[in-house]
C-alpha positions in Angstrom: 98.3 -28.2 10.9 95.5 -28.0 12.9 95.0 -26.6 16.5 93.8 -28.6 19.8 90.4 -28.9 20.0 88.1 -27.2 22.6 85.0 -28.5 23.4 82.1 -26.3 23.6 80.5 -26.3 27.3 77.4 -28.0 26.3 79.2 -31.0 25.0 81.5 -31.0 28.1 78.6 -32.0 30.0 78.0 -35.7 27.4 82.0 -36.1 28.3 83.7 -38.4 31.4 86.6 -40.2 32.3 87.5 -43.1 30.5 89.4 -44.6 32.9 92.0 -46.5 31.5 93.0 -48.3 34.4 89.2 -50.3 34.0 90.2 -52.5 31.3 91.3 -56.2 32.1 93.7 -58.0 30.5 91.0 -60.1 28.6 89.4 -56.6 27.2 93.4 -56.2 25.5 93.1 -59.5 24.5 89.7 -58.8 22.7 91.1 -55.7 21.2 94.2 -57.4 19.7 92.5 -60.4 18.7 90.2 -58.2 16.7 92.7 -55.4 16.0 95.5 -58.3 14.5 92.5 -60.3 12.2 91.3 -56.8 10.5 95.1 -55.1 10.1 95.8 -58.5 8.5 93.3 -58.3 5.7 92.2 -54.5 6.0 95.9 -53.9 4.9 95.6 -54.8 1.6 91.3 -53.6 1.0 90.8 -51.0 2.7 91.1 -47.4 1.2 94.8 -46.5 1.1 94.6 -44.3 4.2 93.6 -46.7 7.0 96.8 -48.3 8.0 98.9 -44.8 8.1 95.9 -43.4 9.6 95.8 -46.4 12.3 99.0 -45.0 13.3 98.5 -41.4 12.8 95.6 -41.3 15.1 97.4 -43.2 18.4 95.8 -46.6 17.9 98.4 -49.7 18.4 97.1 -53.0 17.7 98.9 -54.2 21.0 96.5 -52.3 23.6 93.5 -50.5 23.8 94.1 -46.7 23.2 94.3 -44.3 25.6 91.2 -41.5 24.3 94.0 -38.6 25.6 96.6 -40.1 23.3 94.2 -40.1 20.6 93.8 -36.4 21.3 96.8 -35.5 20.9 97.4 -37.6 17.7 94.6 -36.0 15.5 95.4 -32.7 16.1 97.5 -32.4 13.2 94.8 -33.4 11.3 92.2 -30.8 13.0 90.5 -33.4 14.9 90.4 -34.2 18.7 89.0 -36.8 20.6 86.4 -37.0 23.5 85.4 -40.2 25.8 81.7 -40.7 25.8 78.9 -42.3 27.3 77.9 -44.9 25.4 75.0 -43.7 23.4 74.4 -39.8 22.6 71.2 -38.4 21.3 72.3 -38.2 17.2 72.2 -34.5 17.3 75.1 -34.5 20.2 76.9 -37.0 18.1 77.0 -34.4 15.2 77.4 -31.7 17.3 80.7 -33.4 18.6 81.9 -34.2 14.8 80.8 -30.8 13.4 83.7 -29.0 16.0 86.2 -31.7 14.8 85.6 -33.6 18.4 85.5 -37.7 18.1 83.2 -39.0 20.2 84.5 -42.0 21.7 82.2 -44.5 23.6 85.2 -46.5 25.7 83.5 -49.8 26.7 84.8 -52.9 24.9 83.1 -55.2 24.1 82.4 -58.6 25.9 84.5 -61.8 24.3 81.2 -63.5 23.3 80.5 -60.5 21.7 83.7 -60.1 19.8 82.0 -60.6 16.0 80.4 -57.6 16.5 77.9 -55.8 19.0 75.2 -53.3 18.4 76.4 -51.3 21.2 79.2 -48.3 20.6 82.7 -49.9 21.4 85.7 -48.2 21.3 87.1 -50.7 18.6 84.3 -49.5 16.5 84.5 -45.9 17.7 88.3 -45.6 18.2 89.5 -48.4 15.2 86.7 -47.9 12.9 86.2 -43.7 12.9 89.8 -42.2 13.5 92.2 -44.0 10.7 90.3 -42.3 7.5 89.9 -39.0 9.4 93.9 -38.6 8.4 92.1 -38.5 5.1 91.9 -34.7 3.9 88.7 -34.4 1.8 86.4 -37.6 4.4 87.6 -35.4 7.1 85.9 -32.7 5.2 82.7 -34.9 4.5 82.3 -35.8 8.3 82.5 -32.3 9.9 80.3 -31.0 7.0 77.7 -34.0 7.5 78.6 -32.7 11.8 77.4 -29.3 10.9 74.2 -30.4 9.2 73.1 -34.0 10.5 73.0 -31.3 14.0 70.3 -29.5 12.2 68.4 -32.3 10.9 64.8 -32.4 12.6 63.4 -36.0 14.4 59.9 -36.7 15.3 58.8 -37.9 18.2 58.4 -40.5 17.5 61.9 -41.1 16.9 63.3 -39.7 19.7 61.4 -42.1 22.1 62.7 -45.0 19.5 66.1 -43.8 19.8 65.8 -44.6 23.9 64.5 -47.4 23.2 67.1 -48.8 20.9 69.8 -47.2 24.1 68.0 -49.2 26.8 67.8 -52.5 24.9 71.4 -52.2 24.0 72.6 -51.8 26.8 71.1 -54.7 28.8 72.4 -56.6 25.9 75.7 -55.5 26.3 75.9 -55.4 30.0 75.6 -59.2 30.9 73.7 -58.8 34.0 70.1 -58.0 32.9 67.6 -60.8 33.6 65.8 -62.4 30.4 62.4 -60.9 31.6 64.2 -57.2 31.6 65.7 -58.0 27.9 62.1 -59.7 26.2 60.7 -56.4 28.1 63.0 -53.8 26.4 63.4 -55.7 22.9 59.5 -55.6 23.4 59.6 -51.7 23.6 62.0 -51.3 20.8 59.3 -53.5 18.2 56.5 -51.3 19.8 58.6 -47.6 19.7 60.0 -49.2 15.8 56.2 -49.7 14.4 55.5 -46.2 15.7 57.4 -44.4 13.6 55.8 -44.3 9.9 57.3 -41.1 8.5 60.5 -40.5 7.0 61.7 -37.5 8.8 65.2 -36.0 7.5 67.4 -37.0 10.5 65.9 -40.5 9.1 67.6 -39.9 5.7 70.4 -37.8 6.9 71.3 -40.6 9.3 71.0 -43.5 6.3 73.1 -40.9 4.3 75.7 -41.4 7.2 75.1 -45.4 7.9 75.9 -46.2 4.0 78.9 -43.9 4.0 80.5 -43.2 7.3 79.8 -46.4 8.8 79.3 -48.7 6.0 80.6 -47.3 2.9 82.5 -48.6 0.5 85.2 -46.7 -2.5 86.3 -47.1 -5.9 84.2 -49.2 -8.3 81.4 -51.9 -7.9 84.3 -54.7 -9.4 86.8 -53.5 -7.3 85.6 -51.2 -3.7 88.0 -50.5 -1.1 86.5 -50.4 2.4 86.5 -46.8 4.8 83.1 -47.3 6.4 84.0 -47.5 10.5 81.3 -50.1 10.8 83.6 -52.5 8.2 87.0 -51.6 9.7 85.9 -52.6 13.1 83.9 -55.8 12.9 85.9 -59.2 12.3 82.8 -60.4 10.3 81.5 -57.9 8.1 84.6 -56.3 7.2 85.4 -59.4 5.9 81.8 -60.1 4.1 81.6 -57.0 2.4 83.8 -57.6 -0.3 82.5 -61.0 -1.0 79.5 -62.0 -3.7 77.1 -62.4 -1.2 76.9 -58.4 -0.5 75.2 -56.0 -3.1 77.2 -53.3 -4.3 75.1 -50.6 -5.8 76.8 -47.1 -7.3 76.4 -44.7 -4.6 73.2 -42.3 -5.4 71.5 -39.8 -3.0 68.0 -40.6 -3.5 68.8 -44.3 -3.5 70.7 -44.1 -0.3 68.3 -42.1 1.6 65.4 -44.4 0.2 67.2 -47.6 1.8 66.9 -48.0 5.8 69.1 -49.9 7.8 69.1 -52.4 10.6 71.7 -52.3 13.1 71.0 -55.6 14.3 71.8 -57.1 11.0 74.9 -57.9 8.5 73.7 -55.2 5.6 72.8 -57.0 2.5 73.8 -54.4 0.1 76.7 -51.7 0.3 76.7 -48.2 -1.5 80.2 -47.1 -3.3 81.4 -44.0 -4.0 83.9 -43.2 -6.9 85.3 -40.8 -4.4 85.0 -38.8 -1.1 84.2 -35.3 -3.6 81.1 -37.3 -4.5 80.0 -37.1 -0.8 80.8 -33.9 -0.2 78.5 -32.8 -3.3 75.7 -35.2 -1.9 75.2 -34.2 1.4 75.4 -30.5 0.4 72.6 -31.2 -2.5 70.6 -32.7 0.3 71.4 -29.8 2.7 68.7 -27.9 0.1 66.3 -29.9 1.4 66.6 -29.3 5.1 64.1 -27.1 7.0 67.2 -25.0 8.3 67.9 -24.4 4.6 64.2 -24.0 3.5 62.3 -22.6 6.5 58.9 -21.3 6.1 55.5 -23.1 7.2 57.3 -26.3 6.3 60.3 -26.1 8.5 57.9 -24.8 11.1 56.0 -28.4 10.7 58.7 -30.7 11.3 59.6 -28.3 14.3 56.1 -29.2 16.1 56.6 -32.5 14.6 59.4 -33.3 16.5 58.5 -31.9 19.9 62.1 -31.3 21.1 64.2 -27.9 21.3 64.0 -26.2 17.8 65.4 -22.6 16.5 63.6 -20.9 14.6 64.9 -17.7 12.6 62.9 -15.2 11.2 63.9 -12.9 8.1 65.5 -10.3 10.4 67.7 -12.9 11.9 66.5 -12.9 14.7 66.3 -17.0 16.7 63.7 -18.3 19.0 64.8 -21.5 20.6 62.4 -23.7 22.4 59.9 -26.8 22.0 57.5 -25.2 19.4 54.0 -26.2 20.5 51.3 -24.7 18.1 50.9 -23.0 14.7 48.3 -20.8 13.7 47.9 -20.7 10.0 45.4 -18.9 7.3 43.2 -20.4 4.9 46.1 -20.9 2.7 48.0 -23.2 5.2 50.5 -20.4 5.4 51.6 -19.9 9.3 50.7 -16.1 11.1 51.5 -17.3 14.5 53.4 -19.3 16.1 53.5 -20.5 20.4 56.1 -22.2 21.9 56.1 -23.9 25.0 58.4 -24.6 28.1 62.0 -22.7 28.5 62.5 -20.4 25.6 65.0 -18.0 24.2 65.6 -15.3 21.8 69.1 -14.1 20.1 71.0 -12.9 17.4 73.9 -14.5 15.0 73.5 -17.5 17.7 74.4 -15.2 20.2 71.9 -15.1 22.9 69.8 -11.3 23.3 70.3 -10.2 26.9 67.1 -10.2 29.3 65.6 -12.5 26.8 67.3 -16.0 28.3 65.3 -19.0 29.1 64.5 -17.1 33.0 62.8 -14.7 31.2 60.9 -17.1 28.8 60.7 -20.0 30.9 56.4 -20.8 29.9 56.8 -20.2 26.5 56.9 -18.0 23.8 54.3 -16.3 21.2 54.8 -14.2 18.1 53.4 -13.5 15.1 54.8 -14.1 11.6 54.0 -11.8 8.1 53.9 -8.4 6.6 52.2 -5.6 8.9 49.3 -3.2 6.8 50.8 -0.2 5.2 54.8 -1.1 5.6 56.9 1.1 3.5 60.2 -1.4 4.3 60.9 -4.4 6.2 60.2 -3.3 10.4 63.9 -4.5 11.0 64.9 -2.2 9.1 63.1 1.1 10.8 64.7 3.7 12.5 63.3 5.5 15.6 61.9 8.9 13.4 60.4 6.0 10.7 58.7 4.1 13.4 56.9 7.2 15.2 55.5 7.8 11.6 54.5 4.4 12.0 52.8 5.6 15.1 55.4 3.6 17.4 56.7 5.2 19.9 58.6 4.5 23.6 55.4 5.2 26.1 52.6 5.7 23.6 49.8 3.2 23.2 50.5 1.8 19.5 48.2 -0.5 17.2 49.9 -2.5 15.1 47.6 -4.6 12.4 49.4 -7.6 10.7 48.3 -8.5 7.0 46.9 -11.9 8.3 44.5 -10.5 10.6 46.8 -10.4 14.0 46.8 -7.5 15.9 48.7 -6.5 18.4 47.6 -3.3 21.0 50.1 -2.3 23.7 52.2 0.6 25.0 56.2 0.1 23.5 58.4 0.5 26.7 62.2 -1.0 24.9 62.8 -1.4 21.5 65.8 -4.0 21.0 68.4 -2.8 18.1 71.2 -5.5 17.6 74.1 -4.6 15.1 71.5 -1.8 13.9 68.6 -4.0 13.3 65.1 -3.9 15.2 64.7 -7.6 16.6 62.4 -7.4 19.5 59.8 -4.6 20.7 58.6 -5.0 24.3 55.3 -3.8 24.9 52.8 -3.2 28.6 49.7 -3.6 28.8 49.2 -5.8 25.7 46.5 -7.6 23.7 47.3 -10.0 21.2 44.6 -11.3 18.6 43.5 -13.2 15.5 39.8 -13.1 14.9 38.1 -14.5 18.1 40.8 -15.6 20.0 43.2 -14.1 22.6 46.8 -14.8 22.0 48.2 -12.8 24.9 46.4 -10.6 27.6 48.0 -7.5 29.7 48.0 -9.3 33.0 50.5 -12.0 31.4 53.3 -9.3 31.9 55.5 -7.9 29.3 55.0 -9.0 25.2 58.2 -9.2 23.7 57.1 -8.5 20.1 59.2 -11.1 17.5 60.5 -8.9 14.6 60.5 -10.4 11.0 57.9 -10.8 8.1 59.0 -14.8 7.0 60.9 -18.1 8.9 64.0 -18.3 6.6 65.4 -21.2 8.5 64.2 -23.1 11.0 66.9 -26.2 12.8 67.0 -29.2 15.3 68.4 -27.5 18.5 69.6 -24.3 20.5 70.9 -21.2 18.7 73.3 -20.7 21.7 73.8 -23.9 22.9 76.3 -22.9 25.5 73.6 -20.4 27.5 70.7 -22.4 26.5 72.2 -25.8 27.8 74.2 -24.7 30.9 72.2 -26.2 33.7 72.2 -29.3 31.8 73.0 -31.9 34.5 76.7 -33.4 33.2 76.9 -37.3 32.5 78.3 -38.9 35.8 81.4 -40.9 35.6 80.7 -43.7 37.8 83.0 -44.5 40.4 85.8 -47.1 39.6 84.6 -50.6 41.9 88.5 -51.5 41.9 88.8 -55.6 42.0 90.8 -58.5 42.3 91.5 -60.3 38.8 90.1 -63.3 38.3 92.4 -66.1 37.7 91.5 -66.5 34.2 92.4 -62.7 34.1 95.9 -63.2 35.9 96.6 -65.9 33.0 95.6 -63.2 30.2 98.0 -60.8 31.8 100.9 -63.2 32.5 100.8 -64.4 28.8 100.3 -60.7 27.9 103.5 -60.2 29.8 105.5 -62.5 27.9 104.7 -61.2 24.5 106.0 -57.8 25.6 109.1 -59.2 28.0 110.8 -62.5 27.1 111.7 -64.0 30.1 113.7 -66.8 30.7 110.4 -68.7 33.0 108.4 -68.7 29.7 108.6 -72.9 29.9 107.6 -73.2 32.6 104.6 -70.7 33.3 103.2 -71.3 29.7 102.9 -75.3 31.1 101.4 -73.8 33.9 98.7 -71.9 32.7 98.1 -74.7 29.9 97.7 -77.0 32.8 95.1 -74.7 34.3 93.6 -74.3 30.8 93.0 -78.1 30.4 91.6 -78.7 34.3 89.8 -75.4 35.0 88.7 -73.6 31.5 88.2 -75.7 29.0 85.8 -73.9 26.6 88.3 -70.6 26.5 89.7 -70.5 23.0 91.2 -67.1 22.9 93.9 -67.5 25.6 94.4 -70.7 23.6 95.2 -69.1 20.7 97.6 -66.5 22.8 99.3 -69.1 24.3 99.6 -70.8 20.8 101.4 -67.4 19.1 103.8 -67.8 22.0 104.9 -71.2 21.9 105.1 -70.9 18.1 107.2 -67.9 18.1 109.7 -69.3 20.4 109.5 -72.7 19.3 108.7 -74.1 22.5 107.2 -77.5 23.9 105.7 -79.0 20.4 104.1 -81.7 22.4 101.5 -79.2 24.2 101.1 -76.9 21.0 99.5 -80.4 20.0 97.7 -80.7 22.6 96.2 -76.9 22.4 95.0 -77.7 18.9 93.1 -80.7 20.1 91.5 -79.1 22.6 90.5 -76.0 20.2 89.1 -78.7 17.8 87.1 -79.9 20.4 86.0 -76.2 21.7 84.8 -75.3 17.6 81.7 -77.7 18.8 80.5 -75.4 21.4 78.9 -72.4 19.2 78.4 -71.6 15.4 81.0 -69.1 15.4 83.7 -70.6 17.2 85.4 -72.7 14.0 85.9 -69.5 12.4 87.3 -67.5 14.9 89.5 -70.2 16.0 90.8 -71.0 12.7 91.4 -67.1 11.6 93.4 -66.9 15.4 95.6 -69.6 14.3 96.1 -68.5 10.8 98.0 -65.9 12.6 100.2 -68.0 15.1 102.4 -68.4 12.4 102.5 -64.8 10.9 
């Protein structure tokens, strides 16, 4: 059993109300609509644990869940559940699944939209995400692939395409954006799209997780079974996936992370897994990859390519978190030095080192990297008798001469010892160089002195998120505008009324709202259909369920996608 989740302070701040109260009785009616048309056919292809785990995680295909019930419901299974903000930076989005936390994103989405939108939903989030977490061994894969798609360094290039994509989806999804506002964003996302022209590894990590977690498929290429959330939660695709006109290729590493995706798109091919132990292996086989696994002058690279908050950790273990700027390197290519820039931080075991916060190190941050002449053991490793003989010493002006050709000339006034090891030594009146150029200068103030001959690891992010990140400004719920219903919205809720109370009026307000229906809303097919499953059920006035069909004949004229939905709807009058 699992316990209830806490989440960590700097995730608090991506986390508001959901406000359940928001949601009109046409949102339920989307939801169900959707919710009824995949249970019906998801029951008997997708993997074995989605309609337990419907159940199991607080989802009813009645009403749009409540994200506190949901909460409650995983804990069992060592999950929680969190209401978001519609899109989160991907390294919050794995930060969230890597402490067992399911981000949420509770906007529904619009009933033109009801196929699918490229905007998180909560029937994509809530529906597609939480059933197959019941699942021991995905529930496994996903926190892992939380842990390490957190770590997984972006370029810059990617970062200003990701708000890009969040801006154009939005105004998509919003229904109140002017055209020129949509060309203009769509026009961004192209121009931010083309700019990116390297394959970073939060590019593959995040195909690893679109062709598994959100379109992935189980079991053999004849016969897959669906668990991807992206397949479980869209009417369409779910339903497309399993037919001829979808690929299915034997899921492989390098062939996943060599095929990009479009989230615009149906996919044309899906990857399947012969089981959730083959993921588990993968993304730990690709973990070896990493810069946080392989550090060094390669790790350090992606860090300044990505120009965002990085941690890098040096062999003594100690982390400097910040936006890392420049490298110096040698003839070799190998980096000596290294100069961050903006709020930084040191610490220890991810564990922020006192006096060494982001107030202290808020221009920046400079140290050196290799062996120093003459070393008899690693410097982290020197006591206070071993590093007079050394000719360091509290108060005494010291020379220390670094293998690469950086020297560093100060008087030592604090020697930082965490858990026994040397991490930092602070130094007064200091001069830092490397061949012709001055690195730091004594009227800069204090040179905190970066212990640790190599970069063993090197990670997208803060070591200590929850100091580094605590005057992040939190994500504002906005105030609920509280409204009248519209009448088209009364008749949704009266109808939804009668499916959960049978009352003895049903005649006569079904003739009602079929009356206003046929004189005021005559392309609506979905209360059609509602009204349809009602009349059916109770065997009531044949002559209008006649009359309903016409009318929905006549509405299948008005878009592309209309014949299908309407005919799948009334498929299920009758179940």
């Amino acid at each position: 059993m699992g316990e209830a989740r806490k989440i960590p302070r700097h995730l608090q701040k991506y986390v508001v109300d959901q406000q359940y109260v928001k949601y009109t009785p046409i949102d339920h009616a989307v939801w169900r609509y959707v919710m009824r048309q995949n249970h019906n056919y998801l029951k008997d292809t997708a993997h074995q644990a989605y309609v337990g785990g419907l159940k199991s995680s607080g989802i009813s295909v009645e009403k749009i869940p409540n994200v506190t019930d949901m909460n409650k419901a995983l804990e069992p299974f060592g999950w929680g559940a969190a209401n978001i903000d519609g899109f989160i930076p991907g390294v919050i989005f794995f930060d969230f699944q890597a402490h067992g936390i399911l981000p949420i994103a509770s906007d529904i989405r619009k009933l033109e939209n009801i196929q699918y939108t490229p905007a998180p939903d909560i029937i994509h989030e809530a529906a597609g995400h939480a059933p197959i977490l019941c699942e021991e061994k995905f529930s496994e894969y996903v926190k892992l692939f939380g842990q390490i798609g957190s770590k997984a360094l972006a370029t810059s290039e990617e970062h200003e395409l990701f708000e890009a994509v969040r801006t154009y989806s939005n105004l998509l999804e919003s229904g109140n954006a002017s055209k020129a506002e949509i060309e203009a964003a769509k026009a961004n996302f192209e121009e931010k799209q083309t700019a990116v022209t390297e394959l970073s590894e939060a590019e593959q990590i995040s195909r690893l997780y679109w062709w598994t977690v959100e379109y992935g498929l189980i079991g053999s290429v004849d016969h897959p079974q669906i668990y991807g959330a992206g397949l479980l939660s869209s009417v369409s695709e779910g339903r497309n996936s399993l037919t001829a006109s979808v690929k299915k290729i034997p899921f492989d590493l390098q062939s996943v992370i060599a095929t990009g995706f479009d989230i615009t798109k149906p996919q044309p091919q899906l990857f399947v897994c012969d089981s959730f132990e083959q993921l588990i292996d993968a993304v730990n086989e690709f973990t070896k990859t990493m810069a946080f696994t392989v550090g060094g002058t390669q790790g350090l690279d992606k860090a300044l390519r990505s120009n965002h908050t990085a941690t890098i950790q040096y062999s003594s273990g100690l982390q400097l978190t910040g936006t890392l700027r420049r490298i110096i390197k040698d003839e070799k290519g190998e980096a000596i030095y290294i100069q961050t820039e903006g709020p930084s931080a040191l610490a220890f075991e991810n564990t922020e080192l006192s006096g060494h916060g982001k107030s202290t190190h808020q221009d920046g941050f400079g140290a050196p990297i290799g062996r120093i002449v003459n070393r008899i053991k690693p410097f982290e490793e020197l006591n206070d008798d071993e590093l007079k003989e050394f000719g360091i010493e509290v108060g005494k002006e010291s020379t220390l001469d670094f293998e690469s050709g950086v020297k560093v000339i100060g008087t030592p006034v604090q020697l930082n010892r965490t858990k026994g090891t040397l991490l930092v030594i602070s130094f007064k009146d200091c001069t830092v160089s490397f061949a012709d150029q001055t690195l730091f200068q004594p009227d800069w103030g204090t040179y905190d002195l970066a212990i640790g001959e190599s970069i063993t690891s090197v990670f997208a992010g803060a070591a200590d998120s929850e100091q580094f990140y605590a005057d992040l400004e939190e994500v504002e719920t906005n105030p609920l505008v509280k409204r009248e219903l519209s009448l088209l919205e009364q008749m949704y809720g009266n109808v939804r009324n009668f499916r959960e109370n049978t009352d003895s009026d049903m005649e006569a307000v079904l003739s009602e709202v079929i009356e206003k229906l046929t004189t005021q809303f005559k392309d609506d097919w979905l209360l059609r259909i509602e009204v349809m499953e009602l009349l059916v059920k109770h065997n009531l006035l044949p002559d209008k369920q006649i009359l309903l069909k016409k009318q929905l004949e006549d509405i299948k004229l008005l878009h592309d996608e209309y014949p299908v939905l309407i005919e799948r709807g009334l498929m299920l009058t009758n179940a």
